[in-house]
C-alpha positions in Angstrom: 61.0 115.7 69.8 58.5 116.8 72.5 61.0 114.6 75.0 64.2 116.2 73.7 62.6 119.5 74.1 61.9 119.4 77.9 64.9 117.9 78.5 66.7 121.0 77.1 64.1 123.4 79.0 64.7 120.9 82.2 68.6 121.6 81.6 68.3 125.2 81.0 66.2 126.0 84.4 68.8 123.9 86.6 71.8 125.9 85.0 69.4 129.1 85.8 68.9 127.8 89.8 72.8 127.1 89.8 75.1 129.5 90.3 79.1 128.7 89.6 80.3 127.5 92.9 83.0 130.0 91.7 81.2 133.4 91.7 82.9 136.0 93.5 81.7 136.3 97.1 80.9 140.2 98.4 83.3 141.4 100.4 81.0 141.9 104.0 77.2 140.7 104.2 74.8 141.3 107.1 72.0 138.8 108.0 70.1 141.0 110.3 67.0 140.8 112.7 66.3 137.5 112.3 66.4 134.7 115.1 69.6 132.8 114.8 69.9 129.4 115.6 73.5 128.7 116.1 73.1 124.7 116.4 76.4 125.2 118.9 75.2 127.5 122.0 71.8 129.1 122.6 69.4 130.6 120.2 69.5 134.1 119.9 66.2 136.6 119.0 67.0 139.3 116.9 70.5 138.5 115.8 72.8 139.6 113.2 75.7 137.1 111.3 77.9 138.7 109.8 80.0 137.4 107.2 83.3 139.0 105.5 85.0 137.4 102.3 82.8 133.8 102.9 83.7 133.6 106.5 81.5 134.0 109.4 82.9 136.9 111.3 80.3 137.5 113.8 76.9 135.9 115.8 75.3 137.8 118.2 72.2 140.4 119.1 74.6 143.4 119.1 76.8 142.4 116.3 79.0 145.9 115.0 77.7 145.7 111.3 80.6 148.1 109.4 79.4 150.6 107.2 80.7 149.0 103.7 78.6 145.5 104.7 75.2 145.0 102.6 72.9 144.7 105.1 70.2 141.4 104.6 67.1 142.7 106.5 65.9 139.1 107.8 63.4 140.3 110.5 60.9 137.7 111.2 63.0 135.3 109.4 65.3 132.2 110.9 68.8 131.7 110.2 70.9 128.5 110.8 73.4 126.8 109.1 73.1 124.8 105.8 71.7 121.4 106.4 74.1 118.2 105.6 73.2 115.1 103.6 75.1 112.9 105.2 75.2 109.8 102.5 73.8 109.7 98.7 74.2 108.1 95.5 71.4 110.3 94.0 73.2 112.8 92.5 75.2 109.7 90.3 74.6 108.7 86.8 74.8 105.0 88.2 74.7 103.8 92.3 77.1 100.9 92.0 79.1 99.2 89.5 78.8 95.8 88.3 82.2 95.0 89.9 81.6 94.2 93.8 85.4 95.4 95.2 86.5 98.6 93.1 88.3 101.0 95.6 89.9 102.6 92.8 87.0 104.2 91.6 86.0 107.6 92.2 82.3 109.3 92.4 83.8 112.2 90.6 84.0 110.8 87.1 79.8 109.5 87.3 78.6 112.9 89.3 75.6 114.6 87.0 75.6 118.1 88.0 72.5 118.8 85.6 70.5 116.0 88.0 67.5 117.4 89.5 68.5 116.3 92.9 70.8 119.0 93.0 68.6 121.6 92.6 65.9 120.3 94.5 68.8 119.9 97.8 69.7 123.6 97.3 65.7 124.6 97.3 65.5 122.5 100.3 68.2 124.2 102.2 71.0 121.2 101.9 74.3 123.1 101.1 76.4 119.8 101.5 76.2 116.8 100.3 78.1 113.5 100.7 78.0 111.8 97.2 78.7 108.2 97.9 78.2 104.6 96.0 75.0 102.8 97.2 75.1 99.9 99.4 75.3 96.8 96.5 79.2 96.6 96.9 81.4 94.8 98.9 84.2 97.8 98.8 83.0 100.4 96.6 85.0 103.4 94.9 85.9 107.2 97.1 83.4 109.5 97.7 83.3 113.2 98.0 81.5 116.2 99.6 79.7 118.7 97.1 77.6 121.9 96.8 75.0 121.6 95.1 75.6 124.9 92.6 78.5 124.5 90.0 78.5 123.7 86.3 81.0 120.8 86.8 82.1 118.5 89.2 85.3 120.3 89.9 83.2 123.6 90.6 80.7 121.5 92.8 83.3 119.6 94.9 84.1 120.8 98.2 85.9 118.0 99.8 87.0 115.2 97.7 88.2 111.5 98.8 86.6 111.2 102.3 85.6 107.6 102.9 85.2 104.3 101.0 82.2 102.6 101.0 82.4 99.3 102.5 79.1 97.0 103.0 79.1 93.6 105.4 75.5 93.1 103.9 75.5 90.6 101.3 75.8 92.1 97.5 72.1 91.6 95.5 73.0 87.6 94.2 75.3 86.6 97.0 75.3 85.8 100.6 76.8 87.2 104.1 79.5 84.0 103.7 80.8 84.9 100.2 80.7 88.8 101.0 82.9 88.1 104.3 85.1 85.8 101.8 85.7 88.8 99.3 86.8 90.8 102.4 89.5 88.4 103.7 90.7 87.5 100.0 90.7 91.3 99.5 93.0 92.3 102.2 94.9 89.1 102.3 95.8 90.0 98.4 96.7 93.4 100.0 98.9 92.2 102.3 101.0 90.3 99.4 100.8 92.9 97.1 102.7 95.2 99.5 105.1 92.5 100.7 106.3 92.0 97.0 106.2 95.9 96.6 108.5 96.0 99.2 111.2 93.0 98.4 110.8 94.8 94.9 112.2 97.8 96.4 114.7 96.8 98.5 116.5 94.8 95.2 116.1 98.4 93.2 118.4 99.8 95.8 121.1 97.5 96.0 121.1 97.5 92.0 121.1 101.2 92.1 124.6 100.9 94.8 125.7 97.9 92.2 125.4 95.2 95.5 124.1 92.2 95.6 121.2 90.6 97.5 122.7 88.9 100.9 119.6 88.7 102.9 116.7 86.3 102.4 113.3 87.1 100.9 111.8 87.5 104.1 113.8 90.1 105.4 114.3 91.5 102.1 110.8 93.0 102.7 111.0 93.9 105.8 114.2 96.0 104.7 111.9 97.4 101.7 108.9 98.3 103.6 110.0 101.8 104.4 111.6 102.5 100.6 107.9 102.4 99.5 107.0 106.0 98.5 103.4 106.8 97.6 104.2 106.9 93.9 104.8 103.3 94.3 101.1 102.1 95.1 99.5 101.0 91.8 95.7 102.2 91.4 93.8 99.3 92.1 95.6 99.5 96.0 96.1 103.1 96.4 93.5 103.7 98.2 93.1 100.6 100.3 96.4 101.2 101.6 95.1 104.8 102.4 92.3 103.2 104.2 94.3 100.4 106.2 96.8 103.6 107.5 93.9 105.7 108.4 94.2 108.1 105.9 91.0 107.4 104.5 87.4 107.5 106.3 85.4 104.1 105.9 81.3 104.3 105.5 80.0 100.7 106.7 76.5 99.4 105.6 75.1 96.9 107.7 71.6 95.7 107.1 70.9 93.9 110.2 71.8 93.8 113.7 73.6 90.9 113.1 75.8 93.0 111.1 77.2 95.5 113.5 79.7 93.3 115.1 80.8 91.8 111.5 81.5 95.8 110.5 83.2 96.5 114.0 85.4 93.2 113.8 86.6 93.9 110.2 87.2 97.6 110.8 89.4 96.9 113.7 91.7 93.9 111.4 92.0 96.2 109.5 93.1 99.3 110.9 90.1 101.9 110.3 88.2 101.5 113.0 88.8 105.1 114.2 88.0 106.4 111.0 84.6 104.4 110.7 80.9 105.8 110.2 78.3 102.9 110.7 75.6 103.5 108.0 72.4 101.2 109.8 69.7 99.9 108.0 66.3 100.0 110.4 66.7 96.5 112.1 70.8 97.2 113.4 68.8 99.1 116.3 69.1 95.6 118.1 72.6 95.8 118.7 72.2 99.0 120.2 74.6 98.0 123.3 77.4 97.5 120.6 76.8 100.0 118.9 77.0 103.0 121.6 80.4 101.3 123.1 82.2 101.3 119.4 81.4 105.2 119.7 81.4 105.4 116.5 79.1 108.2 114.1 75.9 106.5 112.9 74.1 107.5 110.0 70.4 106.1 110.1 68.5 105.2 107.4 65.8 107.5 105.7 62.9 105.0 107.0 62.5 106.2 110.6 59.5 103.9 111.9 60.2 100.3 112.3 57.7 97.6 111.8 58.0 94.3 113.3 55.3 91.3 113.6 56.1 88.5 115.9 55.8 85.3 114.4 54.4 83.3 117.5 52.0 85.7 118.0 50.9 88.2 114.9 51.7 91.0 116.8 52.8 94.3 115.3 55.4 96.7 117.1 56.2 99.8 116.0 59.6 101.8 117.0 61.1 105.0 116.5 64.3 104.1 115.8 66.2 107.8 116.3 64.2 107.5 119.7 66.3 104.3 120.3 69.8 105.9 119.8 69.0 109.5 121.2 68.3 107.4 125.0 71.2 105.5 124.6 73.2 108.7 124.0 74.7 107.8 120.5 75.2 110.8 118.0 73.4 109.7 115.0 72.7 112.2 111.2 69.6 111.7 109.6 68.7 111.0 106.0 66.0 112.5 103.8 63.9 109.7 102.0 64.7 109.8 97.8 60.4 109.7 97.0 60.6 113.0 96.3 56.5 112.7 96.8 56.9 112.4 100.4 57.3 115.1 103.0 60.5 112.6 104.0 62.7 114.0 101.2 63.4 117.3 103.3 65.7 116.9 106.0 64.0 118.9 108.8 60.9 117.4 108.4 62.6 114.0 109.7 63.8 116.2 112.2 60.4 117.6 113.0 59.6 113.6 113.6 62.2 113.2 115.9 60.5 116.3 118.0 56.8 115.2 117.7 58.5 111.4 119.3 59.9 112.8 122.4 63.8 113.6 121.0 64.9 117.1 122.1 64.8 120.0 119.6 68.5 119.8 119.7 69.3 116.8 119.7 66.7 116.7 116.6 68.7 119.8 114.8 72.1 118.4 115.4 71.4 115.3 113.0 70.7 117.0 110.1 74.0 120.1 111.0 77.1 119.0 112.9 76.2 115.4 113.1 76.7 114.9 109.9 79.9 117.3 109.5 81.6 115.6 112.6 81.2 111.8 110.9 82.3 113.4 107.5 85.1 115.4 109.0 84.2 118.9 107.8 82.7 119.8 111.4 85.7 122.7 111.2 84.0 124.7 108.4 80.1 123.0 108.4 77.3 122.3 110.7 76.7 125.6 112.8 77.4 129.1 112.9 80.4 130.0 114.4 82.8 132.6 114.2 85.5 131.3 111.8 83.3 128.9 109.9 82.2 128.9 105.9 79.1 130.9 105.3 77.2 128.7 104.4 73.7 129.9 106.1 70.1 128.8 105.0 67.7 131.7 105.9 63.6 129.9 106.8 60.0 132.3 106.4 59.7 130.1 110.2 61.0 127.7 112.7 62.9 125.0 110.9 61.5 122.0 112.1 57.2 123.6 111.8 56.5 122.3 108.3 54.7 125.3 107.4 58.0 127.2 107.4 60.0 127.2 103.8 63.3 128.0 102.5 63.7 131.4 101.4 67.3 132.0 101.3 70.4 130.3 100.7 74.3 131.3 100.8 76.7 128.7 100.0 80.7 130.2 101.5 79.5 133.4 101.4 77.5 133.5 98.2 73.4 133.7 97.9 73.0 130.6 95.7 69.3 130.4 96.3 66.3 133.0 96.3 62.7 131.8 96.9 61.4 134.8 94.8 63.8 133.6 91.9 62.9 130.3 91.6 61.8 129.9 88.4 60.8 126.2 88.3 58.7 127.2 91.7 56.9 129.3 90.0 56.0 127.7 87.8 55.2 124.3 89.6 53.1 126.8 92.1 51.3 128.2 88.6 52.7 131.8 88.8 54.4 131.7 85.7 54.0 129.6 82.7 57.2 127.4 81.3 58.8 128.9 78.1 59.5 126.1 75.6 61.9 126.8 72.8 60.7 126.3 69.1 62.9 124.9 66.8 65.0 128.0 64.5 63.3 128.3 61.4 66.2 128.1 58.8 64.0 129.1 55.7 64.3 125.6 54.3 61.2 124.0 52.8 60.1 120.6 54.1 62.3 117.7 51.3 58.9 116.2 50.3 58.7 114.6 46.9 56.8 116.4 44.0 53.0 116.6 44.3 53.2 115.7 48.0 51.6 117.7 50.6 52.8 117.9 54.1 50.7 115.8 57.3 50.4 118.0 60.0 48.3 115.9 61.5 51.0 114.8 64.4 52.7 117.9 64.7 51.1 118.7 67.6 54.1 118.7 70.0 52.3 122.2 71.5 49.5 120.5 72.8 47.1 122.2 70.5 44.7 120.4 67.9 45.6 119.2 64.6 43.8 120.5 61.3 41.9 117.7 61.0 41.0 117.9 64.5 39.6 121.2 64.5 37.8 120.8 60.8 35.9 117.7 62.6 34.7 120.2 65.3 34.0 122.8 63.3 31.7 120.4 61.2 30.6 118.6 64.1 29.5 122.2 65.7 28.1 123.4 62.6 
């Protein structure tokens, strides 16, 4: 009882941190006096954004606020734009299905919107997040982009189907041979499917003219190819013939540097090689050559310090692996860590790392902004504040990347989703309120004991006080 009881309070406070991603937005909003940093262009003291029906209208120090605007006063403060989770499988009920190649599933149909991860991401200042399948697959189902507010997955999706995740390191119980297998048998399968499709069409229109077949099967499919309409694609190759056209973005995990040119090679066979992200484990730093000339996005992996002893010699090297692709001039997004005990979870503390090991502050702040929107194609709307972007604006007590500094404020396309001074389960982890927890209704029945029975309350102590007999021992033993 006492677990099904904080589960329900649990519930309760994330559906009180959450507003519905479809709460109407106020007409005109002024963020004003704070120092604005813009992520795109130069930072700018004193600084007013000014945003109109979810839009960003305005950035500047002598912005025009109209008189109907409710003015933010944000002196002191720090504004910038929401920060970006670039890749995670947190917010699922499960990370990866059982089945190693299922591109026809879709991260909408396990998202959890009561997760805590949600609600912890909005405290943290993250208004985006890529939901994705983790990296045990060999071709894994779509992913989407999400707020974290909404009561459902429809409210919390921003932008659904972006990318299939595809990984080149070995599935947990196989090996890099039999995972390379899967891919060629998968595409090769493709590749017949769409050929019969097509010969399969081109006999539907000759019946429909009442002709007969003249042609060979050959170029019966070649004649058929363009009949296929989209309708035609069954589910389980939709969307791998969305991905081989380029209509589809492709997340690639590789473990190892090894791996790199094994994820390169297939996405060029394949045809989504300009639609690729490379998601890199800590040791793909190696093929760092390769990986700058792909030009490709990179999306690093949460553990930022790399450890390496040589064999011959038991020496121990460490390296900073964002230091690694900042010098080679590669644009890379960084990941928070998912031990929420670790100051890794929050996104600009790994930036803050990237600072203290020689990286530039802007450089640093572009990983966790328009890095990630550029690889997940939603750079038009996310990752800085620009005139003609979504409002969606974190406002910080400090500088961003000083740990001391919190979030205090956060609007999601134009709507204040967040408030530090409203955060109820803040409060009460900080000990400035105590947690309410619902008693179960009285319903004026008495307890169905048999006749002459008297009721144990001796473990009914789900409120953490002492039982009778408890407190008759104490008494006695005080006495």
């Amino acid at each position: 009882m006492k677990r099904r009881l904080s589960m329900q309070v649990g519930l309760l406070l994330v559906l009180a941190l959450a507003p519905s991603a479809t709460a109407s937005v106020p007409a005109k909003v002024a963020l004003k006096g704070g120092k604005i940093i813009p992520i795109v262009g130069e930072e700018i003291d004193e600084g007013t954004v000014l945003i109109e029906q979810g839009k960003i209208t305005a950035v500047g120090k002598d912005v025009v606020i109209p008189y109907d605007a409710m003015v933010v006063d944000v002196s002191g403060k720090v504004v910038m734009p929401g920060m970006i989770d670039a890749h995670s499988s947190r917010g699922l009920d499960i990370r990866n299905e059982h089945l190693g190649v299922s591109p026809f599933l879709d991260v909408y149909d396990a998202l959890d919107p009561s997760k805590l991860y949600f609600e912890d991401a909005l405290r943290d200042g993250v208004t985006s997040i890529h939901v994705i399948v983790g990296h045990n697959c060999v071709i894994g189902g779509l992913s989407r982009v999400v707020h974290p507010i909404g009561m459902t997955p429809d409210e919390m999706t921003d932008q659904p189907s972006v990318a299939l995740k595809l990984s080149v390191a070995p599935k947990r119980g196989s090996d890099r041979m039999a995972q390379m297998a899967t891919f060629r048998e998968t595409f090769r399968e493709l590749g017949e499917y769409l050929e019969n499709l097509a010969e399969k069409k081109y006999e539907e229109s000759l019946e429909k003219k009442g002709e007969k077949i003249k042609v060979g099967p050959d170029e019966a499919k070649k004649l058929g190819k363009d009949l296929i309409t989209p309708e035609d694609y069954d589910d389980k190759h939709r969307n791998l013939v969305k991905l081989t056209r380029g209509q589809l973005g492709a997340f690639v995990y590789a473990r190892r540097a090894g791996d790199v040119a094994a994820a390169l090679s297939l996405a060029r066979a394949h045809g989504f090689f300009d639609r690729t992200t490379l998601v890199l484990g800590p040791r793909c730093y190696k093929a760092i050559d390769e990986i700058k000339a792909s030009g490709r996005p990179v999306v690093l992996d949460a553990q930022l310090l790399y450890r390496e002893e040589n064999p011959v010699t038991g020496k121990i090297t460490e390296t900073f692996l964002p230091r690694v692709y900042a010098d080679a001039g590669v644009a890379f997004s960084l990941l928070p860590s998912s031990n929420t005990s670790l100051a890794e979870r929050y996104l600009n503390y790994q930036a803050a790392r990237c600072v203290r090991n020689g990286i530039s502050r802007k450089v640093a702040l572009k990983s966790i902004t328009i890095n990630p929107a550029r690889a997940l194609g939603i750079d038009d709307r996310y990752g800085s504040l620009e005139v003609g972007k979504s409002a969606s604006v974190v406002v910080m007590s400090g500088d961003p990347l000083d740990f001391s500094s919190w979030v205090e404020q956060v609007y999601i396309n134009g709507v204040r989703a967040y408030q530090r001074d409203k955060d109820i389960r803040l409060k009460q982890l900080l000990g400035e309120e105590k947690p309410e927890v619902s008693k179960p209704a009285d319903d004026g029945k008495k307890d169905d004991l048999p006749a002459g029975t008297q009721k144990d309350d001796s473990h009914d102590n789900i409120g953490g006080g002492k039982s009778k007999e408890t407190s008759k021992k104490a008494e006695k033993k005080k006495g």
